[in-house]
TORDODREN-855563 format. One record per residue (C-alpha): residue in three letters; x, y, z. Coordinates in steps of 0.25 Angstrom, whole numbers, plus 5000, padded with zeros to 4 digits. Each point is the difference from the previous one (the first is absolute). Layout:
N
alaXYZ ...
END
This chain:
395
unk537253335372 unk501550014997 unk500050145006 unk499249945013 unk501049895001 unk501250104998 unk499250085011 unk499949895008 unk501449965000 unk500550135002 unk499450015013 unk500449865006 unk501450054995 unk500050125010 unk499349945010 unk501349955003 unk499849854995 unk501349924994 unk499250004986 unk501250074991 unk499150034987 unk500949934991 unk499649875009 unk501650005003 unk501050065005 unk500950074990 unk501449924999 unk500550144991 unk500850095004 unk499550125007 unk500150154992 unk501450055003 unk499150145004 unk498850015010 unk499550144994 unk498750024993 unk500150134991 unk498850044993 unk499550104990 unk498550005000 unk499950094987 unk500849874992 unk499349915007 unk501149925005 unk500949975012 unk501449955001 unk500449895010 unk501249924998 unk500350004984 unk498749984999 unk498850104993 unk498649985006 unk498950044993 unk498549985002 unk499349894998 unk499349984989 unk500850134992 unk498950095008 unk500350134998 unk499750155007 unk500049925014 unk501150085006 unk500849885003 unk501150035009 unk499450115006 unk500549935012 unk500849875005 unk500449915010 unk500949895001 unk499749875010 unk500149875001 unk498749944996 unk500049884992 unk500649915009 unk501449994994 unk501350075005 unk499950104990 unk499550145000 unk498550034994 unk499650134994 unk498650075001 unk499750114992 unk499050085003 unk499050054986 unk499150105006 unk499350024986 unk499849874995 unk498649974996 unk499150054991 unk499550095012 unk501350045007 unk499849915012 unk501349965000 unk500749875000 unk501449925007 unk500849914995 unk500949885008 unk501149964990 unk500849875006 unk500549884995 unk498749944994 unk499550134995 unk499150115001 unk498850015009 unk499050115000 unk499250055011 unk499050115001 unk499150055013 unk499049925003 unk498850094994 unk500850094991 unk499650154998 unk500150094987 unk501250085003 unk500249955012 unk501549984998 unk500449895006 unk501649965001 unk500350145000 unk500949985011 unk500549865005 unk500849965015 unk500549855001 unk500649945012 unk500449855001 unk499549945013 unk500749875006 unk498549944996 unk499950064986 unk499850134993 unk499350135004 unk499650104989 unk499150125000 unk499550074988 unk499550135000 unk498850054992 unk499950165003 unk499050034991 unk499149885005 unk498550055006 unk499849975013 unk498850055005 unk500250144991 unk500950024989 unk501549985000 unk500049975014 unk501149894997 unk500249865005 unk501249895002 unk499849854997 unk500949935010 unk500449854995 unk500649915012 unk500349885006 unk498550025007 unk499250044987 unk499650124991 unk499650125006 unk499550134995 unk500250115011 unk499450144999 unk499950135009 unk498649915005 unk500849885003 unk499749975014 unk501150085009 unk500650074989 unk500050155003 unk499650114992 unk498750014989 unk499849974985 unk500050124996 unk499950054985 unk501450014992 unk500649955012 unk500949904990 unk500249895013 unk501349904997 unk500650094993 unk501249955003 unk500249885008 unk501349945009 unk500249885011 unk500350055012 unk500649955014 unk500149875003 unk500449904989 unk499249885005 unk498750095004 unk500050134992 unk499450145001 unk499350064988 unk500450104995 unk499250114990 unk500150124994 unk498850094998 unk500650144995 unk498750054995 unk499249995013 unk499550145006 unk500350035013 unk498550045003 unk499849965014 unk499049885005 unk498949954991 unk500049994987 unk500150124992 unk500450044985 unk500850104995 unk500450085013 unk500950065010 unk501549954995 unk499849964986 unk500949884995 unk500950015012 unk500249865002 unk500149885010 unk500749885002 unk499349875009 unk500649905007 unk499249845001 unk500849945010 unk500149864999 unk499250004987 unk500049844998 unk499149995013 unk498750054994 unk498950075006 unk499850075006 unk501450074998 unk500750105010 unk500550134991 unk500750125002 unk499950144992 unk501050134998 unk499650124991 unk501250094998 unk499850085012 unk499849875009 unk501549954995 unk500850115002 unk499950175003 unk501250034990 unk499250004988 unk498650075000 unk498949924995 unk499450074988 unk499149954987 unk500649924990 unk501349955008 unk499549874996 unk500649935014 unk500049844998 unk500550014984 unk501149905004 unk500249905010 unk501249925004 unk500349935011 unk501249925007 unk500449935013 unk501450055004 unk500849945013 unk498649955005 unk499150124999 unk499050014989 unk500250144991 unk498850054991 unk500250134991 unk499150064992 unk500150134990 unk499250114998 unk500450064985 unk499450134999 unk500150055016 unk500950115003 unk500450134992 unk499849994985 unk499949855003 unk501249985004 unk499549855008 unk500349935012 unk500049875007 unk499649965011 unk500649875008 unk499549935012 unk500749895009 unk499049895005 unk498950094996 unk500450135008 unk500350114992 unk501550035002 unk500650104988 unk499650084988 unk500950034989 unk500050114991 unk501150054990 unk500250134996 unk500050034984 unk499249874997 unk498449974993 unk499349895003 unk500949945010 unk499349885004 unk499549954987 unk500749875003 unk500649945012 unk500949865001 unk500849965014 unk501449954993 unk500549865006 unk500950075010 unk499050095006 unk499850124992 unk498850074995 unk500050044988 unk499150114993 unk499750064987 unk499750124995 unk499849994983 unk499650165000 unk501250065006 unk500750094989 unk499050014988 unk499849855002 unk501349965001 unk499849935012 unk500749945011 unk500249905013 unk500450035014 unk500349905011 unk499750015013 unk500749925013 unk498949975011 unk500550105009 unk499950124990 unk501350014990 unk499750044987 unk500849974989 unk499750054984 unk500349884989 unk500650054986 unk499250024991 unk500249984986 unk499850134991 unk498850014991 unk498750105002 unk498549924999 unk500749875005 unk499250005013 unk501349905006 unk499649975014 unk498349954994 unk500249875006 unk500849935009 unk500449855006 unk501449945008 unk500949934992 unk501049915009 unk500650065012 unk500050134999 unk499750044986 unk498750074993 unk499249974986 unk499850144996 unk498950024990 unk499950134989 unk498949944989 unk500250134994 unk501549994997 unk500249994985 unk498550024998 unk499949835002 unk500550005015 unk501349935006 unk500249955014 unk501450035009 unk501049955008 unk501250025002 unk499750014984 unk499050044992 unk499249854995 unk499650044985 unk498549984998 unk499649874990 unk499650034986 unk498550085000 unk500150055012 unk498950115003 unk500250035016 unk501049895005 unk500350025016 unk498650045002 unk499849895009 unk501449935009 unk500149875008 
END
């Protein structure tokens, strides 16, 4: 019964009521820092001076695997979701809202063994609440692995699938649907957008295990709070761009980021392992038409991760670069690339994950650095006591 209530209050919470879980406002101060930093091997997250752990001292739930920062709880102060895609007996995954009165959990609504969900996580604040989706790639739908995403909004809980009604494309197996997430377009309506790096390019119908293996997709729901049936858009590589052969195993759709610059909406999306020796690209679009791809020579797995900085700039890791020593480029709208320093050390994988940080400035994860992980900006940030993988996961 407390899990139904804690459910239940959960949902009223993101369905944009003024019900802050605490019951009031928060009269504290506000964390002098907005950035979530997890390490899912330690089980822990950093957000403002604070270590948050799972409830309940679970362990082996891969908590921090990804995170989220938004305004949630009705106060004027940042919430943090972390995302637990192991959590459960069963693997199906858990999230958990940390704000002013405490932690909530919520789970899907018919959870599945292995299923995964909070493997990724996108949040938006909307001037009538809080928008979050959560993927589940390993979710069945219809067949095996398929994936799925659960959308919480102002206008309910939704689960979405490649069956949802006007959602191109098929369920098919391995698929791995919401793979990654992000909020697209604009801030008061927005786009969907998800990553689907392990769909075949196969054709119509569904089919398994054929033409170009694992080559990847990525899927726009416009205006995803209006429900069904949606309107959808869809690019495999060789639909977004000629510059980069489509191929199996580019893994298009592995990141997503998105950002509205001077009144046009910008959506990147990286494809790690496309290219020569998998060297990676990214491809960008502005208001959904596919406008530049970017590719760098001497890199590996450039589009692991993607950020757009505050001033406009995208930013995009490459954590295999130089025995995996990693390493960022940025990228102005109109095509100039730049190289970031990076700091010395084979294995690092600098460049894993990625977030703004004020104006113009970057988080820079490397959770191998040291063997415990740290996070950088203009410094390296040393990880906390016990770290296992610290900058797996930046927000």
């Amino acid at each position: 019964m407390i899990r139904l209530l804690a459910l239940v209050l959960l949902a009223v919470v993101l369905l944009g009521a003024a019900l802050p879980l605490s019951g009031t406002a928060s009269a504290a101060p506000c964390p002098a820092t907005t950035h979530a930093v997890g390490d899912p091997f330690a089980e822990t997250v950093a957000f403002g001076g604070r270590v948050l752990r799972p409830p309940g001292g679970d362990t082996n739930t891969g908590f921090g695997w990804a995170v989220a920062t938004a305004h949630v709880d009705g106060d004027r102060c940042l919430d943090v979701i972390v995302g637990a895609p192991y959590a459960g007996d069963d693997d199906h995954g858990e999230v958990y809202v940390f704000g002013a009165g405490g932690v909530q959990t919520v789970t899907a609504e018919n959870p599945q063994k292995d299923a995964h969900f909070g493997w990724s996580l996108a949040a938006a604040d909307l001037p009538g609440g809080v928008a979050l989706a959560v993927g589940e790639p390993h979710a069945d739908a219809r067949v095996a692995d398929a994936g799925a995403v659960h959308l919480f909004t102002p206008r309910g809980r939704t689960r979405l699938d490649q069956e949802s009604e006007g959602v191109i494309g098929n369920g098919e197996v391995g698929d791995m649907w919401g793979w990654s997430l992000a909020f697209h377009g604009n801030p008061a309506r927005p786009d969907l957008a998800i990553g689907v790096p392990y769909e075949d390019d196969d054709g119509t119908g569904v089919q398994v295990a054929s033409g170009v293996v694992d080559a990847g997709t990525v899927v726009v729901v416009r205006d995803v709070l209006s429900g069904a049936p949606y309107t959808s858009k869809k690019w495999d590589l060789g639909q977004a761009t000629t510059a980069v052969p489509q191929e199996p195993g580019n893994r298009f759709g592995w990141s997503l980021a998105t950002a509205r610059i001077g009144g046009t909406s910008y959506l990147a999306a990286g494809a790690p392992l496309a290219g020569p020796q998998d060297a990676g690209m990214v491809q960008l679009w502005a208001d959904l038409t596919p406008t530049r791809t970017v590719t760098v020579d001497g890199t590996k797995g450039l589009g692991w991760a993607l950020a757009f900085t505050g001033d406009g700039k995208l930013a995009m890791g490459h954590p295999y670069t130089k025995g995996a020593t990693g390493g960022v480029h940025t990228s102005t709208v109109d095509g100039t690339v730049a190289a970031l320093p990076v700091p010395p050390q084979p294995g690092q994988r600098y460049g894993w994950s990625l977030t703004a940080d004020g104006p113009s400035g970057l988080l820079i994860g490397a959770p191998d650095r040291d063997g415990v992980g740290a996070v950088f900006t203009s410094t390296a940030i040393p990880a906390p006591a016990r770290s296992v993988d610290w900058g797996h996961a930046v927000r």
